[in-house]
C-alpha positions in Angstrom: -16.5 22.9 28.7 -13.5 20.9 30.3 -13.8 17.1 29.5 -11.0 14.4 29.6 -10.4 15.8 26.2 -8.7 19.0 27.0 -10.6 22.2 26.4 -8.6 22.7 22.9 -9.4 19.1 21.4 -11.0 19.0 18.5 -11.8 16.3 16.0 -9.0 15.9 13.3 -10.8 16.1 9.9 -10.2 12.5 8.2 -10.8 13.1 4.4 -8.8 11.1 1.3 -6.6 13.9 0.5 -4.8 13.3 3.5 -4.4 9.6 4.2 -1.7 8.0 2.9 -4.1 5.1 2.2 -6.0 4.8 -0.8 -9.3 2.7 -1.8 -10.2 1.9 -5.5 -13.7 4.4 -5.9 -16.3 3.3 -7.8 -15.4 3.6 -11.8 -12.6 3.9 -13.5 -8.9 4.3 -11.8 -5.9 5.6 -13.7 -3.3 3.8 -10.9 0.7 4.1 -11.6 2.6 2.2 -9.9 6.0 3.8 -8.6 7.9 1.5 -6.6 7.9 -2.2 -5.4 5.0 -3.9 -3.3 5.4 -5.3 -0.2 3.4 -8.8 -0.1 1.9 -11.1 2.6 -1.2 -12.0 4.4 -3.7 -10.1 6.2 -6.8 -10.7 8.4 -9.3 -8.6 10.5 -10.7 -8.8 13.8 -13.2 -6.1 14.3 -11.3 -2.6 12.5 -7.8 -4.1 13.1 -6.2 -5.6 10.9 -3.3 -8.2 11.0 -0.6 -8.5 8.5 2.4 -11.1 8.5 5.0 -11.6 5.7 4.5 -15.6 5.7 1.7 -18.0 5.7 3.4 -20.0 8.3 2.6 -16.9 10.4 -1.2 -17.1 10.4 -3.0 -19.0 13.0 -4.1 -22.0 12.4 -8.0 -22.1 11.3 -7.7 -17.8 10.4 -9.2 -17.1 7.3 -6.7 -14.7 6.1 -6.3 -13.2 2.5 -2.9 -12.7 0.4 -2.4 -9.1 -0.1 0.0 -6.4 -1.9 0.8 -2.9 -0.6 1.9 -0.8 -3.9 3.2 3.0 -3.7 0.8 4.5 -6.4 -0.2 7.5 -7.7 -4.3 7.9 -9.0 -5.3 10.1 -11.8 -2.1 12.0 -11.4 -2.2 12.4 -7.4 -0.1 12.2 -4.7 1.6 9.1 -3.3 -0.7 6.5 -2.0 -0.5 3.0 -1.0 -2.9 0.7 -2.4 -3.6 -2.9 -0.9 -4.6 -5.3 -3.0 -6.5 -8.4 -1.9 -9.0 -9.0 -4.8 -7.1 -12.0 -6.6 -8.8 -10.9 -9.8 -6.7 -8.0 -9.8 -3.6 -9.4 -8.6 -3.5 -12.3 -11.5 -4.5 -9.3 -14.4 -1.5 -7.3 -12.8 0.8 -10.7 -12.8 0.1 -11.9 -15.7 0.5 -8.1 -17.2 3.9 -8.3 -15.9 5.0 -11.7 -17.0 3.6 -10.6 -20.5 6.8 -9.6 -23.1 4.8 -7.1 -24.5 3.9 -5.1 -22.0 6.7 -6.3 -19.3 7.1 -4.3 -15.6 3.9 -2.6 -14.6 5.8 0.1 -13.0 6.1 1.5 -16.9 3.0 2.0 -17.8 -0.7 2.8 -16.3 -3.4 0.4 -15.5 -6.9 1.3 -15.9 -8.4 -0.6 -12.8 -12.5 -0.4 -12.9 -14.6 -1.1 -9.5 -18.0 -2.0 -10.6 -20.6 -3.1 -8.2 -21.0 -3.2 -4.7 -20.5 -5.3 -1.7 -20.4 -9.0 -2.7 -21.2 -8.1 -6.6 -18.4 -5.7 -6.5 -15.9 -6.8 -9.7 -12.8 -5.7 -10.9 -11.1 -5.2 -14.1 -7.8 -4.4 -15.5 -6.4 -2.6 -19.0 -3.2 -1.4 -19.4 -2.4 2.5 -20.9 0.4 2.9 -23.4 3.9 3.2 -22.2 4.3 6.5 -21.0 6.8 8.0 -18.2 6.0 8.8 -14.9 4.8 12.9 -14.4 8.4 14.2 -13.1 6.1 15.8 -10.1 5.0 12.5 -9.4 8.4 10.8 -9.7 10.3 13.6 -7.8 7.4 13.1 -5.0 7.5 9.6 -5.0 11.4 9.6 -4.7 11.2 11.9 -1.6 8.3 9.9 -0.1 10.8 6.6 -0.6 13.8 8.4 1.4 11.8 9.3 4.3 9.7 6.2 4.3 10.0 2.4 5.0 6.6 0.4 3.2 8.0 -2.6 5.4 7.6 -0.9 8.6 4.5 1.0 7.3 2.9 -2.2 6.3 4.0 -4.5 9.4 5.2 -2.5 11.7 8.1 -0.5 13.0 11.4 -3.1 13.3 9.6 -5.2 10.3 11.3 -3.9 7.4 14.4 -5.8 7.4 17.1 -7.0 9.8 19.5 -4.5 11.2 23.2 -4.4 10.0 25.7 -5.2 12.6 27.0 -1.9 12.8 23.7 -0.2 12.9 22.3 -2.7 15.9 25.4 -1.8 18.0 24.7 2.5 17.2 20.8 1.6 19.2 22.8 0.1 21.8 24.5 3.0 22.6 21.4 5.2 22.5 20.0 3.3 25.3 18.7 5.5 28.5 20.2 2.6 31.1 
């Protein structure tokens, strides 16, 4: 049958395994964290979401919630990013970090439990002994870091930081015109 499509479209099959985003399931979630989060503020309109780096960047009257994209890896998997919204989550994690005892969060694995659903969904946090990263993890993760920017996968291509001097004037010279 010919449609607008093309005769050899076919649905691409969404499941977890292959997103690079991740959302908490229902239970218990062994979450590592491998690599620093990229913070700001988010909002949706519809299914899109908008995400700036400052609150001076939301419009005025936007209900807008503080966020944090972490690289993880769950129960062991592949890299993932995670945003985190809930602030019940964020202060356990904060506080975890602040904490002498158990210090940088990226050293240890948190336990995060989603109970609940909808409105009544709540959210705790333990933390797991000490305990390295899985070197198949690790190796993954460093890979995933040299071929990816979470700035410019979080805001947008361009977002991640400002261009050297000497890196502005290559793009100039790969212009078509």
């Amino acid at each position: 049958m010919t449609s607008f499509l093309g005769i050899d479209y076919e649905l691409p099959i969404q499941s977890d395994g292959e997103s690079l985003w991740i959302k908490l399931k229902q239970g218990a979630n062994n979450v590592r964290i491998l690599g620093e989060a990229v913070t700001g503020y988010q909002w949706w309109i519809g299914n899109e979401v908008t995400r700036v780096k400052s609150p001076v960047d939301v419009p005025s009257g936007q209900e807008h919630k503080h966020f944090w994209t972490i690289p993880v890896s769950v129960d062991g998997g592949p890299v993932k990013l995670l945003t985190i919204t809930q602030a019940t989550i964020q202060r356990a994690i904060y506080e975890l970090n602040a904490n002498k005892n158990w210090g940088d969060a990226i050293n240890y694995d948190l336990t995060i439990t989603r109970t609940g659903a909808d409105l009544d969904t709540t959210y705790s946090v333990v933390p797991n002994p000490k305990s390295p990263v899985k070197k198949s993890v690790k190796a993954e993760y460093k890979e995933w870091a040299l071929d990816n920017s979470l700035g410019e996968i979080v805001f947008g291509v361009g977002n991640s930081q400002p261009p050297t001097p000497s890196k502005a004037n290559d793009d100039d010279d790969s212009l078509p015109f």
